[in-house]
N, C-alpha and C positions, 0 to 999 in steps of 0.2 A: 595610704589614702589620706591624701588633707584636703579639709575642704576649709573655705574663709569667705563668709556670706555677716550679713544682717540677720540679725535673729529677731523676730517679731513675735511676741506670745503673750497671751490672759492667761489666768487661770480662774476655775469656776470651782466652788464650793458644794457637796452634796455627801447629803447623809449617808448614805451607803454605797458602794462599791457596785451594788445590785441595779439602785438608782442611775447610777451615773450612767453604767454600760447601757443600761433599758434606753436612755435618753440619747447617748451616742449613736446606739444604732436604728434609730426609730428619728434622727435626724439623719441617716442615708450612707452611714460610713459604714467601711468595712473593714475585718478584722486585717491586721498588717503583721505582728506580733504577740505573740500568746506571753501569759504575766509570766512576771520573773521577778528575783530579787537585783537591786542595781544598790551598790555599793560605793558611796561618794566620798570622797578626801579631797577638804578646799586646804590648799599651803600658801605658805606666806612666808618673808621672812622676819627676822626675829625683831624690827620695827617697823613692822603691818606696812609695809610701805604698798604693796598690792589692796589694801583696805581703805588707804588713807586717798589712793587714789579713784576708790570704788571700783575696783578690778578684782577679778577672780581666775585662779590659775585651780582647775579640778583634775584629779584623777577618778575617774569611773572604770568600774568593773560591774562586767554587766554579760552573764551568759560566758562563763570562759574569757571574754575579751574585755581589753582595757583599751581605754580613749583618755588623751590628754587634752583637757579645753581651758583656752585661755576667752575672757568674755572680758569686754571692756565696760568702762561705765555705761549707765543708763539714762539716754536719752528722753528728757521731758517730752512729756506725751498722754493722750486716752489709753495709748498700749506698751507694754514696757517691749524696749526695740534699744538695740548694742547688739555689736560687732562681734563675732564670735567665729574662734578660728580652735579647727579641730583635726585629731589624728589619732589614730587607730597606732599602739603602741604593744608589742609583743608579751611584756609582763609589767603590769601593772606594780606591784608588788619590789622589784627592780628599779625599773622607773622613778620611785617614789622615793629610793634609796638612794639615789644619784642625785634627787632635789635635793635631799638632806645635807647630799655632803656638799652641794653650792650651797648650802645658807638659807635651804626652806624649810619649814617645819611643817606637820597637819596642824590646823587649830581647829577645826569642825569638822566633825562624820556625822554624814546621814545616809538612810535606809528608806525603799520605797519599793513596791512592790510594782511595776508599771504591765500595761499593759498598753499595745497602740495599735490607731487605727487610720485609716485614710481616706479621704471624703474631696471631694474639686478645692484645688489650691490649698489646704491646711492639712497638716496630722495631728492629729489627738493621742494625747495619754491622758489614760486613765491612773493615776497614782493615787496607791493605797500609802498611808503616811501613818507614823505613831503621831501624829498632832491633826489626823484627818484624810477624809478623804478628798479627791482634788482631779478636774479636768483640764489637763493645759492643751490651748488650741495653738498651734505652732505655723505661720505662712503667712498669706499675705493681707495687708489690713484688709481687701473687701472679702477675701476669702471668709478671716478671723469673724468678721461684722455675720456674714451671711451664715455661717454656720453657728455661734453665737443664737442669732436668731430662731433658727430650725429646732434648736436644742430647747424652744422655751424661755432663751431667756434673752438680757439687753446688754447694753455697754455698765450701767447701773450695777451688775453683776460684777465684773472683773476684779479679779486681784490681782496686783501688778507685787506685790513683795517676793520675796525669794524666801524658799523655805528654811531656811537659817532664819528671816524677820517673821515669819509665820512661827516658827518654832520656838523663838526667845518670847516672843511676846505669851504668846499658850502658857510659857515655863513664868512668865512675869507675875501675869495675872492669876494664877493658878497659887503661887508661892512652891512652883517644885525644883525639884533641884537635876545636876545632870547638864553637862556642856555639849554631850551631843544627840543628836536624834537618832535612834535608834529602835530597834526593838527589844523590849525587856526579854533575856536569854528565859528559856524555860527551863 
């Protein structure tokens, strides 16, 4: 399966996990996906040439399956919106070996616990993060705008970073250390 669309999406900030879902589903969405752990690796190769152009090539693992997404820069805007082209790949793990030997490396892993849901024209996750909790509404701007709304809140709200700039920055101001986002192993 490939799909290759416009990717449109905020993300919205809330204290708990508890919170967010209460809010999700009391603005009229329903459940689509029960949480899970999603496992991300952004590659590159050995002069960031994918960074330099603000491009990102991921591997996700997510439930047994991997997906390979290529997302192109980020189009100025109230909502972060780029081209995002995607595929359901057999082994992740494989896959990611074969980058290597053309010349990619990981240079970021993150971890998120998501959970999603679906509401008229947008999907929502709920992502549980080590740098926060987080709701990304995912579809079409008046979809984004009107459910936005239902949830309580505005445009005022949105964050438009990528959890890599959410997560250096937390690591900045903080003074902590750790190149990737993760959850501390117990």
């Amino acid at each position: 399966m490939t799909q290759a669309e416009i990717e449109r999406e905020v993300k919205l900030s809330f204290d708990t996990a508890q919170d967010a879902r209460a809010a999700i589903l009391a603005a009229g969405a329903t459940p689509l996906r029960c949480r899970r752990l999603q496992e991300d690796a952004l590659l590159d190769t050995d002069d960031d040439s994918l960074r330099r152009r603000r491009c990102v090539l991921r591997v996700r693992t997510d439930s047994g399956k991997s997906l390979l997404t290529f997302k192109g820069p980020v189009q100025a805007g109230p909502m972060k919106v780029r081209e995002e082209l995607e595929t359901v790949v057999a082994d992740g793990d494989v896959l990611r070996r074969i980058l290597e030997q053309l010349g990619l490396h990981v240079w970021f892993r993150y971890e998120k616990y998501r959970e999603e849901f679906a509401a008229e024209d947008v999907t929502i996750a709920l992502d549980e993060t080590p740098v926060g909790t987080f709701v990304e509404i995912e579809g079409g701007e008046a979809g984004i705008l009107a459910f936005t709304a239902a949830m309580g809140r505005s445009a005022d709200d949105f964050i438009l970073d990528s959890y890599r700039g959410l997560f250096v920055r937390l690591r900045d101001e903080h003074g902590l250390t750790g190149s990737d986002m993760v959850f501390e192993e117990a």
